[in-house]
C-alpha positions as CSV (number, residue, x, y, z in Angstrom):
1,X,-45.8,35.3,-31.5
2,X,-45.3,32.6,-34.2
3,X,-42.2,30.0,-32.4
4,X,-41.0,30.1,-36.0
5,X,-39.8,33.6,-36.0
6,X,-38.3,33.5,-33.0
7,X,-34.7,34.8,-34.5
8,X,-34.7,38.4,-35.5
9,X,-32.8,37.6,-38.6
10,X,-31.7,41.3,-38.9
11,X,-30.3,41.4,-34.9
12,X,-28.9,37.9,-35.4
13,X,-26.7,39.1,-38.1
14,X,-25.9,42.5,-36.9
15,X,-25.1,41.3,-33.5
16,X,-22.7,38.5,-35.1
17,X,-21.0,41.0,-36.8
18,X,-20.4,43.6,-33.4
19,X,-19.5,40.7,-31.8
20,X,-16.9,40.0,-34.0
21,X,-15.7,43.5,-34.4
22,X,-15.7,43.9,-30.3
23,X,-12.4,44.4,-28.6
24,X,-11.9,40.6,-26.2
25,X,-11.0,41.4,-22.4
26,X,-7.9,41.7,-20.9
27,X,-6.2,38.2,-20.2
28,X,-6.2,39.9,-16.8
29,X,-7.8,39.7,-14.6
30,X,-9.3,36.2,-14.5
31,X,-11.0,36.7,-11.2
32,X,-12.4,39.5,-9.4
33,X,-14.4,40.0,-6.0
34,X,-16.9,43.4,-5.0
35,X,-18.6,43.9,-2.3
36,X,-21.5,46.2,-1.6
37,X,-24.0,46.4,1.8
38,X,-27.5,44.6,1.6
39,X,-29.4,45.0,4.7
40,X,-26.6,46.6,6.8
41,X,-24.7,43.2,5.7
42,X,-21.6,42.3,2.5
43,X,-23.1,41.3,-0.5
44,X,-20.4,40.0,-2.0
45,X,-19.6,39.2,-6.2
46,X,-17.5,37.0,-7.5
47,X,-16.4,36.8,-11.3
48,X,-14.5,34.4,-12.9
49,X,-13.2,34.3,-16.7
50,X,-14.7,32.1,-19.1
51,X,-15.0,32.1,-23.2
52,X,-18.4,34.6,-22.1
53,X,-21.9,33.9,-23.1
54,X,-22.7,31.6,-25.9
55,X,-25.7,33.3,-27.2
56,X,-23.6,36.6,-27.1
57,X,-20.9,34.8,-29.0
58,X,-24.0,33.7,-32.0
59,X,-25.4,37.2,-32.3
60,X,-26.5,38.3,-28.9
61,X,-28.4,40.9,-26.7
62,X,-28.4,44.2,-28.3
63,X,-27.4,45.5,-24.5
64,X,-25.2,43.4,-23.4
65,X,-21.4,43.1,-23.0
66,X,-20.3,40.9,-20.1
67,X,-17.2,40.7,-22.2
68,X,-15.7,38.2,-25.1
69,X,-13.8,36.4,-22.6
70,X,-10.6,33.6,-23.6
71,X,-10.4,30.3,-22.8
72,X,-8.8,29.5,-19.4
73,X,-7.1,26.1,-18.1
74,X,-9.9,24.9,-15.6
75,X,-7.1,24.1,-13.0
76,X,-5.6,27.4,-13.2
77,X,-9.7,29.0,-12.8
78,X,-10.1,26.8,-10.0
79,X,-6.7,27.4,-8.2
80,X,-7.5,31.5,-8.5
81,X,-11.0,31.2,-7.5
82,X,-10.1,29.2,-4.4
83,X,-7.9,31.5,-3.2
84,X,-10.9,34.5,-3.4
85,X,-13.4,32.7,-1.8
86,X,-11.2,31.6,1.2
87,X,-10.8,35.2,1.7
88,X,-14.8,35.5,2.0
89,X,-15.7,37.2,5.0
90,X,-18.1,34.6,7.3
91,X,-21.5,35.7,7.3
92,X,-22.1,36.9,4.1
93,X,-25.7,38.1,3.8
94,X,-25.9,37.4,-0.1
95,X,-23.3,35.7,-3.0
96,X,-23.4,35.7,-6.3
97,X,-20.7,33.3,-8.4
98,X,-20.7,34.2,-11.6
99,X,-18.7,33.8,-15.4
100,X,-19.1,36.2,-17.8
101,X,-22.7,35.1,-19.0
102,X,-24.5,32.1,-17.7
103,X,-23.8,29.6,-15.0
104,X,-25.5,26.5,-16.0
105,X,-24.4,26.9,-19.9
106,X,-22.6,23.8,-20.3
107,X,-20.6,25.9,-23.3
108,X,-19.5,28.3,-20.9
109,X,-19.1,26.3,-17.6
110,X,-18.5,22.7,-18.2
111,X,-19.8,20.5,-16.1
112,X,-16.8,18.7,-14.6
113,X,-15.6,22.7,-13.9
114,X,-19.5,23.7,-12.7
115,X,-18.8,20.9,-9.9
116,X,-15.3,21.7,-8.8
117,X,-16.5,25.2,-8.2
118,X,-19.6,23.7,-6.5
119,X,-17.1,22.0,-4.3
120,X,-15.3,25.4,-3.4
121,X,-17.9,26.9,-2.1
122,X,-19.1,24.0,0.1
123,X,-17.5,25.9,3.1
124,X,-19.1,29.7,2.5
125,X,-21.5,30.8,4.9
126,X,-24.0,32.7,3.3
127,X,-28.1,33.8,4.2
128,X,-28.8,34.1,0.5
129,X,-26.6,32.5,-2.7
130,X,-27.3,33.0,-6.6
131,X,-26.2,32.6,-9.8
132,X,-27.0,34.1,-13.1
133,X,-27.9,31.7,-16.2
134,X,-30.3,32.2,-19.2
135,X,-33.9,30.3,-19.0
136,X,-33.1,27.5,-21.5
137,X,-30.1,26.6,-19.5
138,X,-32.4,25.8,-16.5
139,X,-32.4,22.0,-15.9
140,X,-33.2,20.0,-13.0
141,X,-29.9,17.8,-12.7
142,X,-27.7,21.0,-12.5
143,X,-29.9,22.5,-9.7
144,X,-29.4,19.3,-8.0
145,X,-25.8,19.5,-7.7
146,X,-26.2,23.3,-6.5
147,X,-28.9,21.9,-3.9
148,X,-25.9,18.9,-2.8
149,X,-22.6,21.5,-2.3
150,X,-24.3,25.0,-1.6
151,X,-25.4,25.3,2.2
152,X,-27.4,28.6,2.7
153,X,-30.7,29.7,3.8
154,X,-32.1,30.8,0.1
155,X,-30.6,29.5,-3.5
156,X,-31.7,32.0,-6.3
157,X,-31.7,31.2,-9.8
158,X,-31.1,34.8,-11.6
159,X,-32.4,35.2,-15.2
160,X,-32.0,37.5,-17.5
161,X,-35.3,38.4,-18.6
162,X,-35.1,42.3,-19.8
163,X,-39.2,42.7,-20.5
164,X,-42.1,40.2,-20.3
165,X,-43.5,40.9,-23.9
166,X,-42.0,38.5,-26.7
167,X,-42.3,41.2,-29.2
168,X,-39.6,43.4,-27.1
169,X,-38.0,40.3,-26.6
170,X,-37.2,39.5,-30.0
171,X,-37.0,42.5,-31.9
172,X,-35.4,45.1,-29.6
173,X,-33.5,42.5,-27.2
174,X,-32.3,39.9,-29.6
175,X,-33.0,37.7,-26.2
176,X,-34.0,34.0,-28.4
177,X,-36.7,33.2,-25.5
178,X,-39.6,33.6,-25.2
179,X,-42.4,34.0,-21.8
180,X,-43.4,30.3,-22.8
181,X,-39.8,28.9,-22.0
182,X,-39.2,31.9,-19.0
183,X,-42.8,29.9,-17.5
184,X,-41.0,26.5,-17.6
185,X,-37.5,27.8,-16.0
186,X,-39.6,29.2,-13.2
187,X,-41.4,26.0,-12.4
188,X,-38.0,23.8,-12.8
189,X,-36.3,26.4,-10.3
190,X,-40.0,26.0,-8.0
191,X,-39.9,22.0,-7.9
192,X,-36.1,22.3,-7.4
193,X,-37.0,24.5,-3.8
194,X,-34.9,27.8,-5.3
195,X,-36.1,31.1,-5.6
196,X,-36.3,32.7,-9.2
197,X,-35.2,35.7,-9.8
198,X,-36.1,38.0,-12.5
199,X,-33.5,40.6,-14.0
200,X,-35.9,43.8,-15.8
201,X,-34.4,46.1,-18.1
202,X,-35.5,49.8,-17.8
203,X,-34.3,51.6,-21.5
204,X,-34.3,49.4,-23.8
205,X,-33.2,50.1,-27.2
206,X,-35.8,51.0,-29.8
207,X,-38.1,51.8,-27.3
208,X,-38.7,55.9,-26.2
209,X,-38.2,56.6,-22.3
210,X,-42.0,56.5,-21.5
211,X,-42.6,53.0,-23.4
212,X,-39.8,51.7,-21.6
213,X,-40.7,52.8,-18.4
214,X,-44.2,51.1,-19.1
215,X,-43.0,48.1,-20.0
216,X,-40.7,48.2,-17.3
217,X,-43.8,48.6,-14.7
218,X,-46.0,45.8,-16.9
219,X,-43.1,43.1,-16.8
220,X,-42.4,43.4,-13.0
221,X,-46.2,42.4,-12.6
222,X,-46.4,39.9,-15.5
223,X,-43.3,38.8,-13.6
224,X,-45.1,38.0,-10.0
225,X,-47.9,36.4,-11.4
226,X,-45.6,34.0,-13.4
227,X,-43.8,32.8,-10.2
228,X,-41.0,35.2,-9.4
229,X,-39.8,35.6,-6.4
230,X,-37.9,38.1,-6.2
231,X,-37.2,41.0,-9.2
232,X,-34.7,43.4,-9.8
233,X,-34.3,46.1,-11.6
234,X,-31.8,47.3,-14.2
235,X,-31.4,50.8,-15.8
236,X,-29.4,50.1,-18.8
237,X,-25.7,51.9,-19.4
238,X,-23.9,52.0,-22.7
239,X,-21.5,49.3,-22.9
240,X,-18.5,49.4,-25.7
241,X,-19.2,46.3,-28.3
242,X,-22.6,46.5,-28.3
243,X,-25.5,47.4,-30.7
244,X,-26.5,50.2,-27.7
245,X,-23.1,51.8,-28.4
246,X,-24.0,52.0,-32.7
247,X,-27.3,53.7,-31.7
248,X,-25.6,55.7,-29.2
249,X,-23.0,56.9,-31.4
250,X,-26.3,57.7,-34.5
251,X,-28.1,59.6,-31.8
252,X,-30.9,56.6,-31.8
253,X,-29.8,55.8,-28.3
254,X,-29.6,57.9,-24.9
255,X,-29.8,56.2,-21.8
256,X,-32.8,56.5,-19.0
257,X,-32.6,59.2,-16.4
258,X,-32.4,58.0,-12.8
259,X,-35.8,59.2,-12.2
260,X,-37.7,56.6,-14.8
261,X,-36.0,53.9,-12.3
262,X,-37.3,55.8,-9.0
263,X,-40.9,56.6,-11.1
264,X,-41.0,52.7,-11.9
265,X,-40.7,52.1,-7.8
266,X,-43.4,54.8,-7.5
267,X,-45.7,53.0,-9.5
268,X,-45.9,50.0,-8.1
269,X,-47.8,48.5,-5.3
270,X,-46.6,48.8,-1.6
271,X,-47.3,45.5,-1.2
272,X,-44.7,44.2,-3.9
273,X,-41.7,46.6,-2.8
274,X,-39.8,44.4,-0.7
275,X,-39.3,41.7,-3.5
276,X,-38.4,44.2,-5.8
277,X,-35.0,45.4,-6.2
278,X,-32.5,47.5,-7.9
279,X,-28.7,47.4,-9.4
280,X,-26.8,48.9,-11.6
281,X,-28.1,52.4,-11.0
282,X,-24.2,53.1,-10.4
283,X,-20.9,52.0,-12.8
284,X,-19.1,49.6,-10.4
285,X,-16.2,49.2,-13.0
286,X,-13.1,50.1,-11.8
287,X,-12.0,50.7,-16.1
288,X,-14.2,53.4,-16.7
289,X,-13.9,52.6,-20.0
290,X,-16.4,49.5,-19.6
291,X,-19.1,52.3,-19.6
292,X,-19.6,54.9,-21.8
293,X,-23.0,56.6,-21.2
294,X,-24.9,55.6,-18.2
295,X,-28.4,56.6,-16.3
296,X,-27.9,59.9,-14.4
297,X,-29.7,63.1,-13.6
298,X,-27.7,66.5,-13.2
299,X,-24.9,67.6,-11.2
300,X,-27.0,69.2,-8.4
301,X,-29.1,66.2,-7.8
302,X,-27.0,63.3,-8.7
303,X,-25.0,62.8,-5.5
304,X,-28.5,62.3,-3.1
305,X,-30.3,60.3,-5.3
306,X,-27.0,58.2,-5.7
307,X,-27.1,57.9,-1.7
308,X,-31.1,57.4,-1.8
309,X,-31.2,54.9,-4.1
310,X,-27.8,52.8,-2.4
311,X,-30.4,53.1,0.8
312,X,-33.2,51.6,-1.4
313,X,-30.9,49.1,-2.4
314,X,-29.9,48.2,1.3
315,X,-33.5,48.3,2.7
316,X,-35.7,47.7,-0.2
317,X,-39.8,48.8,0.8
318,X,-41.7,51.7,1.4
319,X,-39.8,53.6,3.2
320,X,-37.0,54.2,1.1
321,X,-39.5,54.6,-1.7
322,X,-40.9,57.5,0.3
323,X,-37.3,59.2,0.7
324,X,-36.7,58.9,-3.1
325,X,-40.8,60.3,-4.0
326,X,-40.2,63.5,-1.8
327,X,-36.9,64.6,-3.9
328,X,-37.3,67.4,-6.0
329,X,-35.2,69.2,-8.8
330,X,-35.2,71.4,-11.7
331,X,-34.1,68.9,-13.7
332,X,-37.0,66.3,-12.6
333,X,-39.5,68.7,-13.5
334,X,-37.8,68.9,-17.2
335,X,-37.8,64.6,-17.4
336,X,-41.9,64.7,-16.5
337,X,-41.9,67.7,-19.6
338,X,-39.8,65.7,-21.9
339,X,-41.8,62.0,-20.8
340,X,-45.2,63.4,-21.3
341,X,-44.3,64.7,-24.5
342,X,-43.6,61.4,-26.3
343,X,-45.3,59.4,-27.7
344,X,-47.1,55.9,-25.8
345,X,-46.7,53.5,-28.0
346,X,-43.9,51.4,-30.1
347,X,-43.1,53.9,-32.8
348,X,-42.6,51.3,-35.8
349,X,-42.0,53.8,-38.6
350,X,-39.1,54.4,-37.0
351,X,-37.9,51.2,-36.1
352,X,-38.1,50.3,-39.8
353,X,-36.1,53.4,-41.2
354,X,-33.4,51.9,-38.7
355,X,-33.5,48.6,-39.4
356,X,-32.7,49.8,-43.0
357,X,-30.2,51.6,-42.5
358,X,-28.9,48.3,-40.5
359,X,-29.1,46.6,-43.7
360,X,-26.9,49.6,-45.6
361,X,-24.0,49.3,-42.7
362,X,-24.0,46.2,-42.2
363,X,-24.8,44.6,-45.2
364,X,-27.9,42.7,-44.8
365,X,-29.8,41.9,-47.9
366,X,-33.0,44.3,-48.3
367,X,-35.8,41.1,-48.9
368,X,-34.5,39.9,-45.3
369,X,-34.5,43.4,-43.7
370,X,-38.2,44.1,-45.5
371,X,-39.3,40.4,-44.0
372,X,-38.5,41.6,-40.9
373,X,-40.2,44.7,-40.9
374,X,-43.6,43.1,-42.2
375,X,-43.3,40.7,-39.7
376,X,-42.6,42.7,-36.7
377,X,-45.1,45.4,-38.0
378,X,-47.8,42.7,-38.0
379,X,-47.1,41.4,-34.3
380,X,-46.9,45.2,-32.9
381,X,-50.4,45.3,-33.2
382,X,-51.4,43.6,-29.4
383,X,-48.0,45.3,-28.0
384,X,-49.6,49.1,-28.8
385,X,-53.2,48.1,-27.8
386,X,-51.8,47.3,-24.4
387,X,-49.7,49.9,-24.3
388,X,-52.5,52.5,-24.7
């Protein structure tokens, strides 16, 4: 795709305008800690408040609300966060310090704040520690302070990468990166000797349930071969303040079912199981009003594949794989009837009609929203011939 069009000029100005329009977080909490079991171990999270993610605060991911965070004295962050990771249990098996979008974005973490937190963490004991940033944050001096103040086994450098297909990327994401800068991340992160993780989307907006769980499938691999380490992967839930929620509310938007993220896992290679993981399968808000649709199946299946995929999850590999391929249900045979029944490719007549109607409610001029169209009807092109 042409670097010059890298900016879906219709997303960047409908996602500005959500953004504006979304309701900030609460001023508490500024901190908060979760736990979950990874290999019969604590994984443990640990959030801190910031002003949130600066692309989501220019017109963001359509997806995505990690929340429109407020400014926060860096002594009073520091003071809170201290006392949470003192209360870290010792032999943590994985950590993961995050703000509310991206670790290394010198807008969102400065640098003199980025070190005192470094500092704080000097003491944790941890197998395996990450953080979460965007690819053109990646630079080499800020890994080098990580590599200086964290002591664990592994250091993972988590991106957000949705789908390996710049197409996707730009005009059903709203991401502003493309596979050329995700290449040059993952070789900083190699010569740095950190592990790169790769974050994939399954449902992403625009796209039907069977192109999504193609693409899904095609990015893990295009993933591997471009370095990755490690993936994981992300059904996508409908979060308030987002363009998801719109579509959602226009009927343009449902969220996958829980079996396109076990049928993903079924189609891929033994061999690649153990480096692929899974999150976000379950709502681990406490506010339940952080989620308003999510993936799910029905209520007589919902509860074991909840507890098959937390096993998954925990032991990542074959043989969970195998406990998830041998469920069956009523309402699995229904998913394969409605899957097979749409259509394989990027329906771009569609696409267009709602883009329009983007420009109606949002007030987008028509020449930019007809640009738009042309262009991303031109580029589909490649997308559908792989896709079939």
């Amino acid at each position: 795709m042409n670097r010059k069009r890298k900016v879906n000029l219709v997303l960047h100005s409908v996602m500005q305008k959500i953004y504006m329009n979304r309701k900030p977080l609460p001023e508490n909490p500024r901190i908060s800690v979760r736990y979950e079991k990874v290999q019969d171990k604590v994984f443990s999270e640990v959030w801190f408040m910031t002003l949130g993610c600066s692309h989501d605060r220019n017109g963001g991911c359509t997806m995505c609300n990690y929340g429109k965070g407020h400014y926060v004295n860096p002594e009073e962050i520091l003071q809170e966060l201290g006392g949470q990771i003192r209360k870290l249990p010792g032999n943590l098996q994985e950590l993961i310090v995050t703000p509310s979008g991206s670790m290394l974005d010198d807008q969102e973490v400065p640098q003199e704040l980025f070190i005192e937190i470094l500092k704080l963490l000097e003491s944790v004991n941890t197998n395996d520690f990450l953080i979460e940033t965007r690819a053109d944050t990646v630079a080499a001096e800020k890994l080098k302070l990580i590599k200086e103040h964290i002591h664990a086994n592994r250091i993972f450098i988590e991106i957000g990468v949705e789908t390996c297909d710049d197409w996707i990327l730009r005009n059903c994401v709203n991401k502003n990166m493309n596979m050329e800068e995700l290449e040059q991340a993952v070789r900083i992160i190699h010569d740095s000797d950190m592990y790169a993780c790769a974050n994939i989307g399954i449902g992403i907006p625009f796209l039907n349930e069977r192109v999504s769980i193609i693409t899904a499938f095609d990015s893990v691999k295009t993933a591997f071969r471009m370095g990755f380490d490690t993936v994981v992967l992300f059904p996508y839930h409908v979060k308030p303040g987002t363009l998801c929620e719109y579509l959602w509310e226009q009927g343009e938007y449902l969220c996958c079912s829980l079996w396109a993220l076990i049928h993903v896992l079924e189609m891929l290679p033994k061999e690649m199981l153990r480096q692929v993981h899974i999150s976000w399968y379950r709502n681990y808000y406490d506010d339940k009003k952080k989620i308003l649709s999510s993936p799910d199946t029905c209520d007589i299946c919902r509860e074991e594949i909840l507890k098959l995929l937390d096993g998954y999850k925990n032991y990542p590999g074959v043989e969970a794989r195998g406990k998830l391929s041998s469920l069956s249900c009523g309402c699995r045979d229904a998913w394969k009837e409605k899957i097979n029944s749409q259509p394989g490719y990027v329906d771009m007549g569609k696409i267009a009609g709602i883009y329009r109607s983007f420009g109606e409610k949002f007030g987008i001029p028509g020449e930019i929203v007809e640009q738009e169209i042309s262009y991303m009807d031109k580029d589909l092109i490649k997308l559908n011939e792989r896709l079939n």
